[in-house]
N, CA, C and O atoms as a DFTB+ gen file, in Angstrom:
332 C
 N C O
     1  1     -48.114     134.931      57.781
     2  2     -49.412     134.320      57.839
     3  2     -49.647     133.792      59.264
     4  3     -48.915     132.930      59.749
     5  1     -50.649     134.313      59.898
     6  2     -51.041     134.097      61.193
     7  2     -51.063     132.156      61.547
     8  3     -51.374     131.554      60.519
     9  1     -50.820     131.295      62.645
    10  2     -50.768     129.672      62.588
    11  2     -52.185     129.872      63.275
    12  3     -52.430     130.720      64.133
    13  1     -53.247     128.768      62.649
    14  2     -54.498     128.354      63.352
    15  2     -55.355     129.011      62.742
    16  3     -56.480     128.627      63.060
    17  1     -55.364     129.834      62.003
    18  2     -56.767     130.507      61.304
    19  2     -57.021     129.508      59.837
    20  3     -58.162     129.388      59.390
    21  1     -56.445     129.179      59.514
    22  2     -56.914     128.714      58.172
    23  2     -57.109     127.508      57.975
    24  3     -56.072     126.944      58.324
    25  1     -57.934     126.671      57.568
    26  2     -58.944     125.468      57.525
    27  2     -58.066     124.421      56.974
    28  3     -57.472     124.685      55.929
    29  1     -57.882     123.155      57.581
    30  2     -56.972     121.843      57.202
    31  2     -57.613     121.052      56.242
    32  3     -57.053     120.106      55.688
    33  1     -59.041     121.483      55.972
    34  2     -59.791     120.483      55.235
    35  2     -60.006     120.449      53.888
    36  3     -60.962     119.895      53.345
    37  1     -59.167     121.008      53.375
    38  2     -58.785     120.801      52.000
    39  2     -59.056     119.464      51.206
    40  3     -58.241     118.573      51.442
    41  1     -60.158     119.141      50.218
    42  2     -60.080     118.022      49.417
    43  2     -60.703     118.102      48.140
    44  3     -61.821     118.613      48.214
    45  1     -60.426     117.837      47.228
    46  2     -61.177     117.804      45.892
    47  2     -62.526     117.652      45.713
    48  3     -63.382     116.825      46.026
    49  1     -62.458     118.904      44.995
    50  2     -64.544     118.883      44.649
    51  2     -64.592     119.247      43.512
    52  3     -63.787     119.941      42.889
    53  1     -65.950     118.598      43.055
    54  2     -66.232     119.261      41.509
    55  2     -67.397     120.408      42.294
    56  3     -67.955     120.421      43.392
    57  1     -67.407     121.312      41.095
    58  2     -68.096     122.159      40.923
    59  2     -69.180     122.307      39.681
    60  3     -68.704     122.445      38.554
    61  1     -70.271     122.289      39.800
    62  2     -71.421     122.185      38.241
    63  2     -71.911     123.878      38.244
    64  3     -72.433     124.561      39.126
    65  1     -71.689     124.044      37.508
    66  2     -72.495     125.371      36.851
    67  2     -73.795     124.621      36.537
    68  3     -73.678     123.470      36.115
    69  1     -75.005     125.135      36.692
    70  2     -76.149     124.532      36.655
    71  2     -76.916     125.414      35.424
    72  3     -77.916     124.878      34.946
    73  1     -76.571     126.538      34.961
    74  2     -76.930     127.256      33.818
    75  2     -76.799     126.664      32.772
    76  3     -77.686     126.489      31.937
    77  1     -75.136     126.120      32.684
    78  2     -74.797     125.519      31.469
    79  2     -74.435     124.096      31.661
    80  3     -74.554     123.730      30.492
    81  1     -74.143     123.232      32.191
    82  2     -73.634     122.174      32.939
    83  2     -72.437     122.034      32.726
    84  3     -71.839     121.012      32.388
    85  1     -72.060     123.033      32.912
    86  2     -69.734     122.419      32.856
    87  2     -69.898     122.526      34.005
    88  3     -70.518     123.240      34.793
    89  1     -68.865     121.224      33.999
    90  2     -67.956     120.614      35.473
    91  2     -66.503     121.272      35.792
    92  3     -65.904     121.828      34.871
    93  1     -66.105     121.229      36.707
    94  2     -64.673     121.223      37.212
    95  2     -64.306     121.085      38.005
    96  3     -64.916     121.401      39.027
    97  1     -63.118     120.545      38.039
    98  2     -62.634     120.278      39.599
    99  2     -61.682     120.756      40.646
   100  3     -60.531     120.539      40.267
   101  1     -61.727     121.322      41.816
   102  2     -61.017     122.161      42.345
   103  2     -60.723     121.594      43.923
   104  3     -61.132     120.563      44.458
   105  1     -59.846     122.682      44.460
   106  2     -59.790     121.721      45.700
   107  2     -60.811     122.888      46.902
   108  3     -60.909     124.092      46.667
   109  1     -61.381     122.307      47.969
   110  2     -62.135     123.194      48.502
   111  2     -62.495     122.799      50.005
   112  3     -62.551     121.650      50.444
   113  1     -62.752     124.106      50.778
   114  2     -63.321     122.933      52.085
   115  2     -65.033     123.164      51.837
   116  3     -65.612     122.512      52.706
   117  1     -65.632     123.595      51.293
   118  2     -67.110     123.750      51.264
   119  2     -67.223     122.267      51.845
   120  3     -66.322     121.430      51.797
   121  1     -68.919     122.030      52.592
   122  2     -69.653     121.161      53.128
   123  2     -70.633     121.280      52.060
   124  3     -71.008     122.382      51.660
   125  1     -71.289     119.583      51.332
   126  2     -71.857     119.378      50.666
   127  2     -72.275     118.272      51.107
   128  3     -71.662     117.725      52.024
   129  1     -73.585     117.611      50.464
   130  2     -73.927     115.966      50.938
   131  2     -74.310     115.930      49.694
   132  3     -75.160     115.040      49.663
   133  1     -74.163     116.457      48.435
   134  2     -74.237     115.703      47.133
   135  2     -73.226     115.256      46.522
   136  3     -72.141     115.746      46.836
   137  1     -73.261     114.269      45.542
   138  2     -71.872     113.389      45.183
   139  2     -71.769     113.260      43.440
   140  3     -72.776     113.459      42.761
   141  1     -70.943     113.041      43.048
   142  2     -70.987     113.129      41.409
   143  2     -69.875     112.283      40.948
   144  3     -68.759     112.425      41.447
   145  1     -70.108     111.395      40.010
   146  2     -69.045     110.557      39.351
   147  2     -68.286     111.337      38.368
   148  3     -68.409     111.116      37.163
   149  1     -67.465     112.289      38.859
   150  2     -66.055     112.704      37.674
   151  2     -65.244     111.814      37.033
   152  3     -65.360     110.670      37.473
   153  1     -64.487     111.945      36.171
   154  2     -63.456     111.104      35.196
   155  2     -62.952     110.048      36.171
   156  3     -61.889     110.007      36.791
   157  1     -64.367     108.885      36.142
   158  2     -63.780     107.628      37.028
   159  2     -64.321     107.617      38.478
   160  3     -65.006     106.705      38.943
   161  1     -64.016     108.503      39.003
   162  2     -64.112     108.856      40.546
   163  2     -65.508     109.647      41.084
   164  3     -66.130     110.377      40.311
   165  1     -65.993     109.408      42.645
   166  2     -66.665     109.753      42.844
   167  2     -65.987     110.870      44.071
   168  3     -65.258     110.655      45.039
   169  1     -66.735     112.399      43.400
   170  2     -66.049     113.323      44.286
   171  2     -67.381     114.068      45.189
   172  3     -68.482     113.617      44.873
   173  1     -67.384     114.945      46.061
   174  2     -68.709     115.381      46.623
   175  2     -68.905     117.052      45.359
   176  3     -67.956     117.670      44.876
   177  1     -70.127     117.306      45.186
   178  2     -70.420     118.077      44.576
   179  2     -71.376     119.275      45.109
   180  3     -72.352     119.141      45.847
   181  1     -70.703     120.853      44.388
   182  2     -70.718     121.896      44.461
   183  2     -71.760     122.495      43.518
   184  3     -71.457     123.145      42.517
   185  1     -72.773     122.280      43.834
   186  2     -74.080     122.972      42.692
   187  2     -73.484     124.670      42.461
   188  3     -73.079     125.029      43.567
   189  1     -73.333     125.575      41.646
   190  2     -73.811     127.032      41.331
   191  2     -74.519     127.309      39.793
   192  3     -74.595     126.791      38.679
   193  1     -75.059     128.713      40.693
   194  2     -76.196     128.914      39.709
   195  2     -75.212     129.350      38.411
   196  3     -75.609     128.988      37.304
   197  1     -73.695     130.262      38.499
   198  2     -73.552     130.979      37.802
   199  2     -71.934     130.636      37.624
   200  3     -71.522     130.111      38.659
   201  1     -71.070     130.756      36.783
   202  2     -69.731     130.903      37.095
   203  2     -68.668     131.382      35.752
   204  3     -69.267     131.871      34.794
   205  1     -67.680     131.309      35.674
   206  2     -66.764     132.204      34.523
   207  2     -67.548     131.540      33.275
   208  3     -67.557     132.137      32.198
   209  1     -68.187     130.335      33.424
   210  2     -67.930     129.929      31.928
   211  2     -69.688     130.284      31.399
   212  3     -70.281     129.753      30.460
   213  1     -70.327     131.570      32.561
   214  2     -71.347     131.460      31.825
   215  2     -71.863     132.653      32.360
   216  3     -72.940     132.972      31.857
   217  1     -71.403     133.457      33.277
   218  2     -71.502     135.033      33.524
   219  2     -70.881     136.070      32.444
   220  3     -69.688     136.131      32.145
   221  1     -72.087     137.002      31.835
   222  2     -71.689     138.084      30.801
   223  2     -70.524     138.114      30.743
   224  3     -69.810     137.402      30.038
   225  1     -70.018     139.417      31.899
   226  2     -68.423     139.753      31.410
   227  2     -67.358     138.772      31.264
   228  3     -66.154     139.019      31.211
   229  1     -67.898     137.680      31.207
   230  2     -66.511     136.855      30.729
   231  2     -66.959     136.675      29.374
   232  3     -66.297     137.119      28.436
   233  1     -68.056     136.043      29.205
   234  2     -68.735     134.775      27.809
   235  2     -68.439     136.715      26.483
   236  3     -67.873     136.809      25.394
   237  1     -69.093     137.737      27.284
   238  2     -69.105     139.111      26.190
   239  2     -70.191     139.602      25.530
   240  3     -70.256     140.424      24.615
   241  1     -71.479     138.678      26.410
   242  2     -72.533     138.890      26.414
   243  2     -73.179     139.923      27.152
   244  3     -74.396     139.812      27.300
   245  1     -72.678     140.769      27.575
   246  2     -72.792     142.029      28.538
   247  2     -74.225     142.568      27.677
   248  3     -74.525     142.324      26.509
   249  1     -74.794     143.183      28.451
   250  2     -75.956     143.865      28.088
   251  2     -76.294     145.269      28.705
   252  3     -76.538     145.610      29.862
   253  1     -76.237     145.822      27.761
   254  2     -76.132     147.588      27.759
   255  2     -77.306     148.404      28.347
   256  3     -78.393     148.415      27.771
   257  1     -77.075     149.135      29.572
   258  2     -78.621     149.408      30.115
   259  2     -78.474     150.976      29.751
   260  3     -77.392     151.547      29.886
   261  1     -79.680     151.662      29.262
   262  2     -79.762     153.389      28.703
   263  2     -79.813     153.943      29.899
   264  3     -81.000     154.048      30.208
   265  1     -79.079     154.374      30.778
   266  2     -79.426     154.562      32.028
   267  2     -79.860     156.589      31.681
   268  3     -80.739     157.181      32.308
   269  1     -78.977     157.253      30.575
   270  2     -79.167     158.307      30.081
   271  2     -81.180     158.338      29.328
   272  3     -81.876     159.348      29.439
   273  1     -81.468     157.597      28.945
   274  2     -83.101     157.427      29.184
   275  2     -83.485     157.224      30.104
   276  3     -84.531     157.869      30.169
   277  1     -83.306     156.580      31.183
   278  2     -83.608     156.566      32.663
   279  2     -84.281     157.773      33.588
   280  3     -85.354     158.106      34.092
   281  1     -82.746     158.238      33.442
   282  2     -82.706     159.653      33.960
   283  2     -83.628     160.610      33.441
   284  3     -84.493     161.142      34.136
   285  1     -83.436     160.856      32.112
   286  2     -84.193     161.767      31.416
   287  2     -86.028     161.478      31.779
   288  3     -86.790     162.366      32.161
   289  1     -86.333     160.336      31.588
   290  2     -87.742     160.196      32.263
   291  2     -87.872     160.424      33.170
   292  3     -88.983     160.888      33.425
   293  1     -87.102     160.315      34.073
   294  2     -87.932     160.371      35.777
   295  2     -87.498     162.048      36.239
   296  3     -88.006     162.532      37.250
   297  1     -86.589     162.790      35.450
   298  2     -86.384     164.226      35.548
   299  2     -87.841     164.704      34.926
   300  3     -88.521     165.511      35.560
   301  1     -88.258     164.215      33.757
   302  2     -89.520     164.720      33.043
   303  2     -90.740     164.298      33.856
   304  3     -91.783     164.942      33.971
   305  1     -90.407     162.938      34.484
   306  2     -91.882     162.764      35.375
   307  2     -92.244     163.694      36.745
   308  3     -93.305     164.098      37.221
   309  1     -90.907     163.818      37.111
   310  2     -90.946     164.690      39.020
   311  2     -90.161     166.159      38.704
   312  3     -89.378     166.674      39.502
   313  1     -90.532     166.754      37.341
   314  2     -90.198     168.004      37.324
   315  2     -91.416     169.106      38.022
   316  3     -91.161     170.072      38.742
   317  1     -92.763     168.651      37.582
   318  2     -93.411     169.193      38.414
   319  2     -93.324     169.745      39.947
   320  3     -93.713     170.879      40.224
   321  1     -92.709     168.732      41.055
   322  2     -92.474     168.385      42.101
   323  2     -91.049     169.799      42.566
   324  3     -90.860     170.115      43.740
   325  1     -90.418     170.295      41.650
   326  2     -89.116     170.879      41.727
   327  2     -89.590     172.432      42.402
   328  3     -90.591     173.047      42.034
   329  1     -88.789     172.816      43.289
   330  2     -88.887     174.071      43.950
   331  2     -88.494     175.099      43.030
   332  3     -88.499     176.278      43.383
């Protein structure tokens, strides 16, 4: 591992999923100026829109796109167009 590339500023942050509101806490160097009272303590806080506990392929909510209808329409719409 190369000395001097990697960031000293390591300190505990929560993180909010803002979809669903779970918290957690991790260690991180992100820059934030918002703050949040966790279990007791006040840590600086990590807004995201999205994260494991609420993106499809984890939760199994995946949603199935016909991409085989897709195709088939736009072959039937720009067949005209074909040499």
């Amino acid at each position: 591992m190369k000395k001097g590339i990697h960031p000293e500023n390591y300190r505990l942050v929560v993180f909010k999923d803002m979809s669903n509101d779970d918290v957690f806490l991790c260690k991180s160097t992100a820059e934030t100026k918002d703050s949040i009272e966790f279990e007791g303590q006040e840590y600086p806080l990590i807004k995201m829109e999205i994260s494991s506990t609420s993106h499809p392929f984890y939760t199994g909510k995946v949603k199935l796109v016909d991409t085989a209808g897709r195709v088939d329409k736009f072959m039937n719409k720009y067949k005209k167009f074909a040499k």
